[in-house]
Phi, psi and omega in degrees: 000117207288303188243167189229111176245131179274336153236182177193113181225110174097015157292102174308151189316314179300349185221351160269020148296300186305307168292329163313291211308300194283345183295284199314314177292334164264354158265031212276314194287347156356087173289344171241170177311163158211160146230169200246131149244146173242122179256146143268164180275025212322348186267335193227352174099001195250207140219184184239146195241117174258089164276131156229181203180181212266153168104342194085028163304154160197133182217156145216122186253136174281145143222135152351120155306359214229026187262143196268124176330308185308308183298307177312322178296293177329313193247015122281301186305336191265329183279345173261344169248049181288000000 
């Protein structure tokens, strides 16, 4: 599995299947690990995606909680091939 996610914290229960799922689904296309922790954002309403990764990867993507699995995947495949 490309991406790994290791937390998932203040995300409500009801929607952090749905976003691990789609996190995991945009890193799919990956050649190497990456792992993810996901937070919420209580300041912008969202959550926070923090990817790191070999080499002294390191990112963190804002996202809507309420952004469509699709949108959520869309914007990890583009933050792993910055």
């Amino acid at each position: 599995m490309p991406i790994t996610v290791f937390e998932v914290k203040g995300v409500p229960a009801h929607r952090r299947e749905r976003i691990e799922g789609a996190v995991v689904a945009g890193g799919r296309h990956a050649t190497v690990s990456y792992e993810a922790w996901i937070a919420a954002d209580p300041f912008k309403g969202g959550f926070r995606l923090l990817i790191t990764g070999p080499h002294g990867f390191e990112r963190t993507v804002t996202l809507a909680v309420d952004d469509a699995p699709a949108v959520i995947a869309d914007r990890v495949r583009q933050t792993l091939d910055e």
